[in-house]
N, C-alpha and C positions, 0 to 999 in steps of 0.2 A: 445542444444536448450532449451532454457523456455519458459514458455506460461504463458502468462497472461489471468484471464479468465474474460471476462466483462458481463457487466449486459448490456441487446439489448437495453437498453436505450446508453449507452457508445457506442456499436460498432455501432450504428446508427450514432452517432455525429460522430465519428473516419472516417468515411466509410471504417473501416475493412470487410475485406470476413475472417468470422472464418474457421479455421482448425477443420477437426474432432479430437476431443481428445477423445483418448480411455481411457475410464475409469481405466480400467486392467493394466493402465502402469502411472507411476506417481514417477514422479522426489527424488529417494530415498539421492543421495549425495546432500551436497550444501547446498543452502536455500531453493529450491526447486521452486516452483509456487506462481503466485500472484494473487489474487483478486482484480478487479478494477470495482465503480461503480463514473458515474458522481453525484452530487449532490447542493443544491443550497444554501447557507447560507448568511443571508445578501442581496438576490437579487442578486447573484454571482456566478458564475459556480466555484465547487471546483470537482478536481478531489482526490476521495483516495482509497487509496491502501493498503491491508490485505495480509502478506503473511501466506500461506494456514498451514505452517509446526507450526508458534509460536504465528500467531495472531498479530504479530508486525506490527503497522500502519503508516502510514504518511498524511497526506493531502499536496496537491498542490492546494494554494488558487488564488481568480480570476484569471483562466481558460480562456485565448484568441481563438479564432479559431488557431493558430501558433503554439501554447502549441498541441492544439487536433491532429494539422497534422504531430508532431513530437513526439509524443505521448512515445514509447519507448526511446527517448532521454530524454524526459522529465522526466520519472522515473529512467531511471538511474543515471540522476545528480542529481535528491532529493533524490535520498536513499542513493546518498554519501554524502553527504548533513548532512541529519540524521546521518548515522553511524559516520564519524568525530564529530558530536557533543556528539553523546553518547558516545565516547572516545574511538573508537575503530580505533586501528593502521593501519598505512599505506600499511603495506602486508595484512591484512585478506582484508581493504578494492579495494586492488588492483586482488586478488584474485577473491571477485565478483563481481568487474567490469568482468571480465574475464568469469564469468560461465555466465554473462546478453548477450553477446557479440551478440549472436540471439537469437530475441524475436520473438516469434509466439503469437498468439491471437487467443482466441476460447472462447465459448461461455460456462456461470457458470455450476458447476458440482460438485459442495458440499453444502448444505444446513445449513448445520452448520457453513459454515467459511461466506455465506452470511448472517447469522442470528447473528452472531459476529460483520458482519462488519456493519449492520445495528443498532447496539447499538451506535457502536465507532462514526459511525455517528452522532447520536442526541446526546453524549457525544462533540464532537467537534464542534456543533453548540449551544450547553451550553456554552462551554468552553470558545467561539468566542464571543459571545455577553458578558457575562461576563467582558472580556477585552478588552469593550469600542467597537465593531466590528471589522467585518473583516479588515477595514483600520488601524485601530489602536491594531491590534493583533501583539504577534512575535509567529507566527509558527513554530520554530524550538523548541525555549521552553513550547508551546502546544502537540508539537509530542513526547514530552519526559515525560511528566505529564499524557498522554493518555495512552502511554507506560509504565507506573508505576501502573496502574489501573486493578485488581485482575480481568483475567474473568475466570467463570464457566466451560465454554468449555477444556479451561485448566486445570482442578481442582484445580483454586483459585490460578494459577501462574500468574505471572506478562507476559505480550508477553517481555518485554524487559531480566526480566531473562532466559526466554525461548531460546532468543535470544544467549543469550551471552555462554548460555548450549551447543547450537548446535555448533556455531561458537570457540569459545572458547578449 
C-alpha cells in the first residue's frame, strides 16, 4: 500500500477521510510515497504531485470534479504518462504500476517535501504562462524541464536523476 499525502485544501475537494500515517514507518522499497497539493494556474484547477523519496513532479493541468473523484486513477496514468516520456522501459514502468496498485491518503507529514513542492509550484506556473497559458501549454514537456531543475533539498540534484538513481 502507498499513501499519498495531501494538503486539507486537496482532501477537502477529494472528500477523502485520511489514514493515520505513522510517521515511524515510511515506504523504504519502491518509489515510496507522494505529495499531492491542489493549485490554481490560469484560473484552473491543477492538481500536482512530489514524490517524497526524489522530488520528481508532475502536474495534472484543468482539474474536473471527475479527475478529483478518481483521483488515484488519475495519478497513476500521469505518472505513466511521465515515466514513458522520460524514456523509461516498459518493465520498471509495469513494476510501479504494480507497487501503486493501493493507494491510501492521509494528511502532509514532511515539511520539506512541502516546501519543495511549493517552489515547483510557482516554477510551473512560470513555466505555464510562459508558454502562451495553460490552454496552449504541453505538459509532458514542462514536467520534464521541471524535472531537470537543480533543488537544494537534494543537494543540487536534478529529482529526475534522482529518479532514475533509485529506479535504475
Amino acid at each position: 500500500m502507498r499513501i499519498i499525502h495531501c494538503t486539507k485544501k486537496l482532501l477537502k475537494e477529494i472528500e477523502a477521510v485520511p489514514i493515520e500515517f505513522d510517521r515511524n514507518v515510511s515506504a523504504l522499497e519502491g518509489m515510496g510515497n507522494w505529495y499531492a497539493n491542489l493549485i490554481r494556474i490560469d484560473r484552473r484547477k491543477c492538481i500536482i504531485f512530489t514524490n517524497e523519496k526524489t522530488l520528481y513532479t508532475f502536474l495534472i493541468p484543468k482539474v474536473v470534479k471527475n479527475n478529483l473523484k478518481n483521483i488515484g486513477h488519475e495519478f497513476l496514468t500521469h505518472l505513466t504518462f511521465n515515466l514513458q516520456s522520460e524514456g523509461f522501459g516498459i518493465e520498471i514502468i509495469h513494476r510501479i504500476q504494480q507497487e501503486y496498485k493501493e493507494i491510501r491518503f492521509a494528511k502532509t507529514a514532511n515539511r520539506s517535501v512541502l516546501g519543495s513542492m511549493n517552489d515547483l509550484a510557482f516554477l510551473y506556473e512560470c513555466r505555464i504562462m510562459d508558454s502562451g497559458g495553460i490552454d496552449n501549454m504541453k505538459i509532458l514537456a514542462i514536467n520534464q524541464e521541471t524535472n531537470r531543475t537543480p533543488m537544494g533539498a537534494l543537494k543540487d540534484v536534478f529529482p529526475i536523476k534522482a529518479l532514475k538513481n533509485l529506479l535504475l
